[in-house]
N, C-alpha and C positions, 0 to 999 in steps of 0.2 A: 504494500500500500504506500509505504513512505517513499521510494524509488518513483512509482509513478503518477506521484503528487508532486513531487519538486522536478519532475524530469523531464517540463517543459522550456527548456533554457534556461534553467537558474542555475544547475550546477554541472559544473564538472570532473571529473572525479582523478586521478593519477592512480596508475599500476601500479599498487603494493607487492602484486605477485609477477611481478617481469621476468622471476628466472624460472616459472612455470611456461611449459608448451600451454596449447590450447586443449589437451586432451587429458591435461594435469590439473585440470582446475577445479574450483568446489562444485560448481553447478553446470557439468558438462553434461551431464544428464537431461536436464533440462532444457540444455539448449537441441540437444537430439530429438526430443520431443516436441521441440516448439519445430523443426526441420521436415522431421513427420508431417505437422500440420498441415505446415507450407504446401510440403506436396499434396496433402488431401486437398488445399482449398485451391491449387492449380489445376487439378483433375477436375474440380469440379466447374471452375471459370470452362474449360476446353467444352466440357458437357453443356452448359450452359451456352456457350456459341454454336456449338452444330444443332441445338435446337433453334438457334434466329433468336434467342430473348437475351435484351440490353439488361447489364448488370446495374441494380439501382444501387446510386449514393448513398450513404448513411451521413449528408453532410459534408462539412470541412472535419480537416486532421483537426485545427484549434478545437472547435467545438465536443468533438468528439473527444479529445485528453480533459479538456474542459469540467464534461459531463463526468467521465471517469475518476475525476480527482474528486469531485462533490459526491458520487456514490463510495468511492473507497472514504471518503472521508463520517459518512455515516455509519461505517460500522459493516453489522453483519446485512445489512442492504445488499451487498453486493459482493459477487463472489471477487477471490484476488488470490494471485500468487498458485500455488498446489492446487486448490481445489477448483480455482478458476479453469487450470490446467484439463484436469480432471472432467471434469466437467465438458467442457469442452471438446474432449478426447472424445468421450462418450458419446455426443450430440455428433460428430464429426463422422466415427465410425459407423455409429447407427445407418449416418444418409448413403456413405460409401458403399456399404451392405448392399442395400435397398436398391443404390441405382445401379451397381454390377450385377446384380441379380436381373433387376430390367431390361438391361443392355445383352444381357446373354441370352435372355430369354427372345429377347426382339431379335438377335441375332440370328437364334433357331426356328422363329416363326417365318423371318423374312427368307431365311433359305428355302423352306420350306413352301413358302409359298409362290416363290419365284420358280419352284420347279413346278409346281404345279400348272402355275399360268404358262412356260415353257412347253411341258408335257401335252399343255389344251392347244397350244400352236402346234405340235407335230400333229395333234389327232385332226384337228381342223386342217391342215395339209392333207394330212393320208387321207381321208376323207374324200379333199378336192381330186387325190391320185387316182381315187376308186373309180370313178367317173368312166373307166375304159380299160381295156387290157392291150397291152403293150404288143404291136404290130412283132410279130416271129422275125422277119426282116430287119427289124430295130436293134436287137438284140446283138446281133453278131459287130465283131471290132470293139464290144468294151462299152463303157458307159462316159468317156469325155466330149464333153460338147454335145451329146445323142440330148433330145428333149423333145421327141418325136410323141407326135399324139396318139392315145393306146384306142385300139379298136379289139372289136372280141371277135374272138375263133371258135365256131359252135360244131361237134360233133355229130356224131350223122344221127344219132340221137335227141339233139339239138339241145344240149348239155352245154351251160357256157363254159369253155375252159380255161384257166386265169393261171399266168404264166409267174403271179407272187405270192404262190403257196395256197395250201388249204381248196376246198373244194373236190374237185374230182381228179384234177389234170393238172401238169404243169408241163411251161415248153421247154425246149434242150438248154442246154449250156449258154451261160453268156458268153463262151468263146466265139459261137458262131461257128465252129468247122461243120460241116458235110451241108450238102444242098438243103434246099426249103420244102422238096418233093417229100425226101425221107424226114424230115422233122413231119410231116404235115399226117403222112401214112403212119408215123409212131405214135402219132398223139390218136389218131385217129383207131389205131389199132388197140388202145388202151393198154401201152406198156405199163410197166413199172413206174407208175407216176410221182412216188415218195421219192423216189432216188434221182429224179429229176426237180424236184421242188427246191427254189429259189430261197437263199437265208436276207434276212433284212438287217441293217443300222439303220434308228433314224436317231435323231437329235439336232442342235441344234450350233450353229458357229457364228462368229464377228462377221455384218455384210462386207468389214473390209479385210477379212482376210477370205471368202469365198475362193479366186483365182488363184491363190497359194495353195487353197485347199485339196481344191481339184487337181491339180495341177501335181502335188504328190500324192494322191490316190493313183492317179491315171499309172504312173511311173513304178509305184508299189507294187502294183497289180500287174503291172504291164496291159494295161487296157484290159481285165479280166472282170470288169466290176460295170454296174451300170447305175449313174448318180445321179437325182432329181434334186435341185434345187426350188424353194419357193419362198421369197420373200415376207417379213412379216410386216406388216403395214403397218403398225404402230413400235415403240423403242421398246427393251426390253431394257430390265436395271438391272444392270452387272453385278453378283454376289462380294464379288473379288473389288471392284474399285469403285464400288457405288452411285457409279453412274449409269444414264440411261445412255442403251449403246444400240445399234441396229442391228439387230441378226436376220438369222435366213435358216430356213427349216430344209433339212437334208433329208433324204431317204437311199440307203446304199443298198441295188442287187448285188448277190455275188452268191456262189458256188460252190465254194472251198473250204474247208473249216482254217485252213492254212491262211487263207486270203480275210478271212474274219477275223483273225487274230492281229494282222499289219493292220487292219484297218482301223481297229481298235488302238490299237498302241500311238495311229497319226490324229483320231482323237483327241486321245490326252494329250500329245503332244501339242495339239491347237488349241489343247482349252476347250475344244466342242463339248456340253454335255449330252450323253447317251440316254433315253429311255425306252423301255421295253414297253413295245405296241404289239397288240395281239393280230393274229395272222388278219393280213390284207387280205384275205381271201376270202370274210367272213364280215362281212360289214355289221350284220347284227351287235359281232363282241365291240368293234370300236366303237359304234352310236353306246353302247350300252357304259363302257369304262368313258366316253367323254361326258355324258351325261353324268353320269358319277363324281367324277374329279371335274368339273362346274360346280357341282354342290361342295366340295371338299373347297374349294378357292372362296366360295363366298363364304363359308365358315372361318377359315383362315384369315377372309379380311376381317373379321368382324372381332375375331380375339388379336391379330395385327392390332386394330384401329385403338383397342379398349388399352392395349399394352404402351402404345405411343402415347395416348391421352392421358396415362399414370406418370410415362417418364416426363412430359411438359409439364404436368402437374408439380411433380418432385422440385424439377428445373426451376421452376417459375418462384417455388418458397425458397430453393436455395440461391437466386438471384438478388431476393430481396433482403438476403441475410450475408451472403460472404462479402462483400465488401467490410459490413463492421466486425464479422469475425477476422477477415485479413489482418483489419487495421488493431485488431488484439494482440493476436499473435506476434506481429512484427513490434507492437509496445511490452509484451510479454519478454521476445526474446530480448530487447532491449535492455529492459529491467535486471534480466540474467547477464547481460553481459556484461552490464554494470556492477554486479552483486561479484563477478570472477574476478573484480579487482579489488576487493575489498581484501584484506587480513583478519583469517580467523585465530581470536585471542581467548584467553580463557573462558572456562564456564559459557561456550559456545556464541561470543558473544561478536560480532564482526566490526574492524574498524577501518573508515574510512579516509581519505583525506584526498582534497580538491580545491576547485573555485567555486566561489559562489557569486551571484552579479548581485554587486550592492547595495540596487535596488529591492533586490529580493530576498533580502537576510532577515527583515522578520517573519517572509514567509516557510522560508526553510527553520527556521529554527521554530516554528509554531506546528507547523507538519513534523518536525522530530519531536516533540512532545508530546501533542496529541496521539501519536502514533504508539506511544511507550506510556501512554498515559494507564493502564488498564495491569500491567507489569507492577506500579505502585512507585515508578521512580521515572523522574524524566532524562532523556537522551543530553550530553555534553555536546556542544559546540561551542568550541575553541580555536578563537583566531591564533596563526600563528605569525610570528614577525615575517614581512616580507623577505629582506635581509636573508632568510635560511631558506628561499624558494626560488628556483629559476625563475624565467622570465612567464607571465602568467600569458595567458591563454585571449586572445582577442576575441569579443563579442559584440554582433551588428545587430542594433534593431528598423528592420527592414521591411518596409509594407509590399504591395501588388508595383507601387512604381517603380521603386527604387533598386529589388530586388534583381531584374535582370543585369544590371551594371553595376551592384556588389559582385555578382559572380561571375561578372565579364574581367573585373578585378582580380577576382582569385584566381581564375584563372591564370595569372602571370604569378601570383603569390600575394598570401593573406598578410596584412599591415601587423605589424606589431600591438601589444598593448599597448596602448595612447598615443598611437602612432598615427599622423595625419592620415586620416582616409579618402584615397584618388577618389573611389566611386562618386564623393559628393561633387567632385570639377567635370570627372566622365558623364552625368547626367546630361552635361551641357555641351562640354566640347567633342564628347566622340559624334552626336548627331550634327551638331553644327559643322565638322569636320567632313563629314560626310554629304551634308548638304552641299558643302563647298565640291568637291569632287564630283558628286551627281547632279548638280544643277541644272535644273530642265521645268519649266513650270507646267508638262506635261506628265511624264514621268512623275517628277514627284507628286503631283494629284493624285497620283492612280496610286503610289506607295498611302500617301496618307489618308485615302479612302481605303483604301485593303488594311491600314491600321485602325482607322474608325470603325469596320467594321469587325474585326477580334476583338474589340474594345466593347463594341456592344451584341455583340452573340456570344461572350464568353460564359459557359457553365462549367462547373464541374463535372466531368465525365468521363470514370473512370478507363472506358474501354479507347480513349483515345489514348493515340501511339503519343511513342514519346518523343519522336519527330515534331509530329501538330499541336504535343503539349510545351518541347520549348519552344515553338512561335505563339503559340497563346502567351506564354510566360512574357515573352518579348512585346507583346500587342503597344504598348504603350514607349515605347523604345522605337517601334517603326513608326508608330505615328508623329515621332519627333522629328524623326529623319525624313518624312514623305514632306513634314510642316517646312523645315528650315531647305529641303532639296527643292520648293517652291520659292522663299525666299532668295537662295542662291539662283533660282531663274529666273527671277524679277530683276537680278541684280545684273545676268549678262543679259538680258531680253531675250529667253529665248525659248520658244513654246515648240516641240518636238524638231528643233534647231530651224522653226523660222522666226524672223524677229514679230515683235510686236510696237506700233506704234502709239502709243500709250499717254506721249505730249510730244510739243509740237519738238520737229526735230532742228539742229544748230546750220545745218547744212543743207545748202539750195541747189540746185544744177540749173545752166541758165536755161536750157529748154526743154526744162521739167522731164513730161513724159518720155519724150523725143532723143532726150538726151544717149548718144551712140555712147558706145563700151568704151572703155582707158580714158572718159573723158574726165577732168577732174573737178571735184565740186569746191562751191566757195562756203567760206562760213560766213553768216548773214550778219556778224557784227566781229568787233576788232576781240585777237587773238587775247586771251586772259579777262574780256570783261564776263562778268557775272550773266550776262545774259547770252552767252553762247555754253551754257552749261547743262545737259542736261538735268533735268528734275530729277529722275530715278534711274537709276541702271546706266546700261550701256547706250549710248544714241543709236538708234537701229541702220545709220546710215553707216555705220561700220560694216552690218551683216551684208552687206551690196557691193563693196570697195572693194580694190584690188587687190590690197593686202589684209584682206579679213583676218585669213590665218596666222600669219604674222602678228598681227595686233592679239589677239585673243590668247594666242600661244602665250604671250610675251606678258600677257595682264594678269593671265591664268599661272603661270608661272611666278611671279613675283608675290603676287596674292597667297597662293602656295608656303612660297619660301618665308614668307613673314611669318603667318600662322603658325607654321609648323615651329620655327625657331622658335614665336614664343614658348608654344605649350611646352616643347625640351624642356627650354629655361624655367618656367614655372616647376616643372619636375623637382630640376635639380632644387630651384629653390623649396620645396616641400623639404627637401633633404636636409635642406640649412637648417628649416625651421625644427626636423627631429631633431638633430642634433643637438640645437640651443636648448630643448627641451629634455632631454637626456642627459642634459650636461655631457657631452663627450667633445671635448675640443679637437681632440686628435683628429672625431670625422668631420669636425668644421674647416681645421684649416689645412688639415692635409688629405680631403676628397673633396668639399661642395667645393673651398675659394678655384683649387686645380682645375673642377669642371666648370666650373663657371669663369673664369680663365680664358679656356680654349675653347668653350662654347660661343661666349657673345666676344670674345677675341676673335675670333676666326668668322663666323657665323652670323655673328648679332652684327659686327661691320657691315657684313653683306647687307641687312637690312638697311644701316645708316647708308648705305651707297645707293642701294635702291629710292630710297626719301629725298637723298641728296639730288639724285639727275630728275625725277619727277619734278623738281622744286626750280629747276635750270629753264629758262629762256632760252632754249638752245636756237631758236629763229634767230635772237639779237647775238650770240656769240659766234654763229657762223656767219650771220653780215660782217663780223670785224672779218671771218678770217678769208672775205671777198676784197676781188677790185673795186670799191668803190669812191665816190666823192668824198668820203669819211675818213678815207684810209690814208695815212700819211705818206705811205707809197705809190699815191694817185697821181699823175698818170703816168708815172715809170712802171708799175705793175699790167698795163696795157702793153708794154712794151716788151719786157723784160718776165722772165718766169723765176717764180718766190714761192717759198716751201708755206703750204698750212702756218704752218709755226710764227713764221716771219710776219704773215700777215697778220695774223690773230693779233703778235704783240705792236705793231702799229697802226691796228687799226680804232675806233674810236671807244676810247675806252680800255685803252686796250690791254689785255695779262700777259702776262708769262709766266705759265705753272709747269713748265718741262714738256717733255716727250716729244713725241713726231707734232702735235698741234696746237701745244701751247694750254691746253684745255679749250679748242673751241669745236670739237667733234665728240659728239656723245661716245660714249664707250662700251663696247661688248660686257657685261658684267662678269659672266663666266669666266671670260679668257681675263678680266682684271681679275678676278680671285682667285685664279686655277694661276697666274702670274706672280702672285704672293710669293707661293711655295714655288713655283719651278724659277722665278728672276727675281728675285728678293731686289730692294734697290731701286729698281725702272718701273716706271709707270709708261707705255704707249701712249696713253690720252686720258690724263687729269682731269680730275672736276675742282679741284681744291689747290691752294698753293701747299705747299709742305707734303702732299699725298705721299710720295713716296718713304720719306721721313717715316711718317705715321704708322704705313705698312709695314716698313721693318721692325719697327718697335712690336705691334700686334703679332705678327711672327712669333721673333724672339719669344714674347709671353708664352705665345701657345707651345711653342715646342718645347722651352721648357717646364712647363705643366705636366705634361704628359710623362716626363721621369719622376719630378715629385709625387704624382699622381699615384705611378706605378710602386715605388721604391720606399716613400715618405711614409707610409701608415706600417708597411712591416718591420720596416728600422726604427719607430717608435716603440714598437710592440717589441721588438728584439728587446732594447733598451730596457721598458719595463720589465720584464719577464728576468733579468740579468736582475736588476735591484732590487725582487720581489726575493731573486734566490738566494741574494747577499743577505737582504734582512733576515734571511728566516735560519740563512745560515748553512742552507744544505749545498750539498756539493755541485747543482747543475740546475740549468733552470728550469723553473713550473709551469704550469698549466694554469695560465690565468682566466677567470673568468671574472664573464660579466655581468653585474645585477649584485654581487658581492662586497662594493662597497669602490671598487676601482674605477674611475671616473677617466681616464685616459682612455680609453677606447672603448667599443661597446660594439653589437653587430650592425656590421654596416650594410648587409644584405638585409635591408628590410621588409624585405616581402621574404624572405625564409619563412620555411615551414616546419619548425620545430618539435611536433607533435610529442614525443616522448610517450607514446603509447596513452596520452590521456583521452576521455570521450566522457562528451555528455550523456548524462543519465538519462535514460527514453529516447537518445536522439536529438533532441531541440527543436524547437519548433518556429524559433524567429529567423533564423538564417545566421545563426551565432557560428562559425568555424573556430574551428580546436586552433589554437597558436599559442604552442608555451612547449616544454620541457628546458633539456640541459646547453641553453645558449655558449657552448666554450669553443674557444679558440683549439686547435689545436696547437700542434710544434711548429717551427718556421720554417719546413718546408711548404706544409698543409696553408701558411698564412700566406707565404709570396703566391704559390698558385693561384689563389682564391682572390685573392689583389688581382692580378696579371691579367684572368680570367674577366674581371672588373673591369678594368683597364681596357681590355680588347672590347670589349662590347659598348662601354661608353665609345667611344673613339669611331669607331667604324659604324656606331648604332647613326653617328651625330654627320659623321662624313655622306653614309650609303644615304639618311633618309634626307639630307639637303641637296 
């Protein structure tokens, strides 16, 4: 009771018994029996789908622990633990009985009655066969392909004589050897007619495997047999695969007892079922045995129908119930799992120890007394100093929204305790991110209507896949993304990539409609006034221009490049802010300042160079670096040829920031950043005076970051570990850890997953993740790796994704 009252996220427990296997443990028994169940309420879910009936809810998980904690909390109200088991067992076995018994018994009716209905199709065949007797002519060469219409041969008597047994007569061999003369005088002379009488198979085969069928009869026999096929005009249900399948009703002459025996055994071979028809020769017996087995089918349907209507029956109560016994058993086995970590101490008494969520410490400790209340003594809980416990275990409280992008988080790895939580920036930035990328204000309608719609057809239902259930989970996640990928297409204009004209546009052509291709348009007021700016978005006279691609590449790229650099940097800076808050200086100045460093050193520049040339007049910087009446070189520059450079700096106004142009030609941004590192020193084409200056120094920064980065936290860690072994005296040094009292360093991998074998009691039911056990360091090889390993993935994370 007490395990699954508190065992809706309040606590979580640590492994007392860690140097136990799982098969060593106090209540492994019980978890075999909770595994049993499992399987019985799987078997019974499978049961339940081949009958078509949907498995009903018993509610939500909360609701239902809910309920269960106020019923164990009444007392003998409510069964728990053993007897709940027990119980349970009972009720479990009972229906399993019950429906194997149905199912076998349905089994043997439906065979049974499938032959029947089967057996009524040969008769109804043989029937249609009787209709004539088989021309003497017919007979000879074998029975492949022959399907010759039977006519009767009457002796001088005027005796009909029937060449498929029974009666008075039969005709020679299906070999066919000696003339039709002497057949015709034997039969007529009343030979020996038993020893001429034709043997029969009939039964029944797949219409697609007919042509295979015959086709090794023929070859068996060597054309020695004669084979009627007849179609069954409705499906027949296959025993074997439960389906409705088409067959075809056979009847085989033959002569042999030798040749009856091959024919049988390519039967079974085909799967044909055989049944025993009374001689053809005698219509009286067949009307008589179909008429019979007619009445036998409709009996059969009638105990059929009565035994399917018990197993729906069964089905239908057990639909309405396994869901909340499911949702038992898996709180049951929970409860046990919980209870195998506990330490049993004297006089049978079990001790625990865990986390509890602080908000809910007078509830756990109000459930450990109540629960012990009846014993005559209440249960102890006793805090223990943090100080003697590893790092604790991190706990989210997470509703339907926020939920998918806590666990789009852990997926990369769970935050520490008090450790800044991404999911609450991911709410905002992965969709907006996303919008930015997918930007379409067609497209994303149809995303954020397909999210409005999860949003409002979500139920609980168990029987959906777990596919459709995490895009349910996510409904409210794509609706952000379908929202803000509208916004990001309002922002390029651009509705399934045609524009849209939305205000008035900055750019006129002079003869409007008329206007021919390459022609170039004017803007309807002077370059930088307020009134040639578009209102929203992109002016759509872009989507028409010649260098569309160009432009857009180039907008969409920088746009890109900013965003992303922020969120990095926002990252790292989270990292600052653990740190300050950990007190750990070591990861302040020798990881966040190193990555923050070589981030907005290398990276964040990019952006100030991006800001810088959008923010440039480059019309009035390339008039300086023209011929014109401005330029001091006027009119010897008419005459005479002058480098960019020269011009730029005489003409009005004029700079000189270095390179090929003085800074009066925009610049490739790429090749200026990608020229950092490969020409350290030279700028091509300047925006700023000093630029190269600046470069080299941002450089310098970065590249030295990258050894401090790598080398600085292990050689502090050295260092301490070295003075912790002096203090204490021993000969070599220790294993430091963290949470201990040592404030120099702490783990810097803060999404680690430290679990240390602890779990919450029941499970959890807020979206709480385990994160806590033994946070240490190892030796210093274990620490440079793990640095290194750091190292490489910042570096190349911050390179690859700019």
């Amino acid at each position: 009771k007490l395990i699954g009252q508190i065992g809706s996220g309040a606590v979580q427990f640590t492994d007392l018994n860690a140097e136990l296997t799982a098969f060593q443990r106090r209540y492994v028994s019980m978890m075999k029996r909770c595994d049993e169940l499992e399987r019985k309420l799987k078997y019974f879910a499978a049961e339940i789908d081949k009958c078509g009936l949907p498995i009903q809810t018993a509610g939500s998980v909360d609701e239902f622990l809910r309920e269960s904690a106020e019923m164990g909390a009444g007392g003998e109200q409510a069964r728990s633990g053993l007897g709940l088991l027990e119980h349970l067992e009972a009720t479990l076995e009972k229906h399993e009985t019950h429906l194997k018994e149905l199912n076998a018994f349905n089994a043997t009716l439906f065979e049974g009655y499938n032959s029947k209905v089967e057996l009524q199709q040969v008769l109804n065949k043989a029937r249609d066969l009787m209709t004539g007797v088989i021309l003497p002519g017919s007979l000879g060469g074998g029975g492949r392909g022959q399907h010759g219409h039977l006519a009767a041969v009457q002796a001088d008597d005027g005796a009909a004589l029937s060449p498929l047994g029974g009666g008075a007569s039969s005709l020679s061999s299906a070999g066919g050897h000696g003339d039709e003369n002497s057949a015709t005088s034997s039969l007529l002379g009343r030979t020996d007619y038993d020893a001429m009488r034709f043997s029969t198979v009939a039964g029944v085969v797949n219409a697609e495997d007919r042509a295979r069928f015959e086709r090794t009869l023929f070859r068996a026999t060597r054309g020695n047999c004669l084979l009627e096929f007849m179609e069954v005009d409705t499906p027949l249900l296959d025993p074997r695969t439960q389906l409705m399948v088409h067959k075809a009703v056979f009847v085989v002459f033959y002569k042999s007892r030798t040749i009856g025996l091959k024919i049988r055994k390519i039967c079974d071979a085909f799967g044909a079922r055989t049944y025993p028809v009374p001689d053809l020769g005698h219509p009286g017996a067949v009307e008589e045995l179909r008429a019979n087995n007619a009445l036998e089918i409709h009996e059969s349907s009638l105990v059929l129908a009565k035994n399917v209507e018990q197993r729906e029956a069964l089905a239908r109560f057990l639909a309405r119930n396994v869901s909340e016994w499911t949702w038992t058993v898996v709180r049951e086995r929970g409860i046990y799992h919980s209870l195998n970590m506990f330490k049993a101490d004297v006089a049978g008494m079990l001790r625990a120890e865990g986390w509890v969520v602080e908000a809910k410490i007078n509830e756990v400790r109000g459930a450990l007394n109540k629960s012990h209340e009846n014993m005559g003594h209440g249960m102890l809980l006793e805090p223990v100093p943090v100080s003697q416990w590893p790092t604790p275990p991190t706990h989210f409280e997470v509703n339907k929204f926020t939920q998918p992008f806590q666990e789009f988080v852990d997926t990369y790895g769970v935050p520490r305790y008090k450790e800044a939580n991404p999911a609450l920036f991911t709410a905002v930035t992965f969709p907006f991110l996303f919008g930015i990328m997918y930007g379409d204000i067609g497209h994303g309608s149809a995303l954020a209507l397909g999210g409005a719609y999860l949003c409002a057809s979500y139920v609980d239902d168990p029987k959906r896949g777990e596919m459709m259930e995490g895009i349910y989970q996510a409904r409210y996640m794509i609706l952000m993304m379908g929202c803000f990928a509208v916004y990001a297409g309002l922002l390029y204009n651009d509705l399934f990539s045609l524009p849209l004209t939305l205000f008035t546009s900055a750019y006129k052509w002079p003869n409007g409609e008329e206007t021919e291709e390459e022609e170039p348009a004017e803007l309807k007021c002077k370059y930088g006034d307020s009134g040639c700016v578009y209102a929203f978005g992109v002016d759509p006279a872009w989507h028409i221009s010649g260098n569309e691609l160009l432009f857009f590449n180039s907008m969409k790229m920088k746009m890109s490049v900013i965003l992303g650099i922020i969120q990095m940097g926002v990252g790292v800076f989270l990292k600052g802010l653990n740190a300050t808050y950990f007190k750990q200086p070591m990861d302040l100045y020798l990881e966040v300042l190193p990555m923050m460093a070589f981030a907005y050193g290398m990276f964040g520049y990019m952006i100030v160079l991006i800001f810088v040339k959008w923010s440039i007049d480059w019309d009035e910087r390339m008039y300086m670096a023209t011929c014109n009446e401005d330029n001091k070189l006027y009119p010897k520059c008419l005459t005479q040829s002058y480098s960019v450079g020269e011009l730029c700096k005489n003409g009005k106004d004029g700079i000189e920031f270095g390179g090929e142009s003085n800074g009066c030609e925009p610049p490739n941004l790429i090749t200026t950043l990608i020229n950092i590192a490969l020409a350290p020193g030279s700028v091509d084409q300047p925006m700023y005076a000093g630029q190269s200056q600046v470069q080299t120094v941002i450089l310098l920064v970065a590249f030295l970051s990258v050894p401090v980065l790598l080398l600085g936290k292990p050689i502090a860690i050295k260092m301490a570990m070295n003075k912790q072994a002096r203090e204490a005296g021993g000969g070599g040094p220790k294993r430091a850890r963290n949470g201990g009292g040592l404030a120099l360093y702490g783990d810097d991998d803060s999404t680690a997953d430290a679990g240390g074998g602890a779990s919450t009691a029941g499970g959890g039911s807020h979206g709480g993740d385990a994160h806590g056990g033994e946070d240490e360091h190892g030796d210093f090889t274990e620490i440079v790796i793990h640095q290194a390993i750091e190292t490489i993935e910042f570096v190349l994370g911050m390179v690859s994704n700019t």
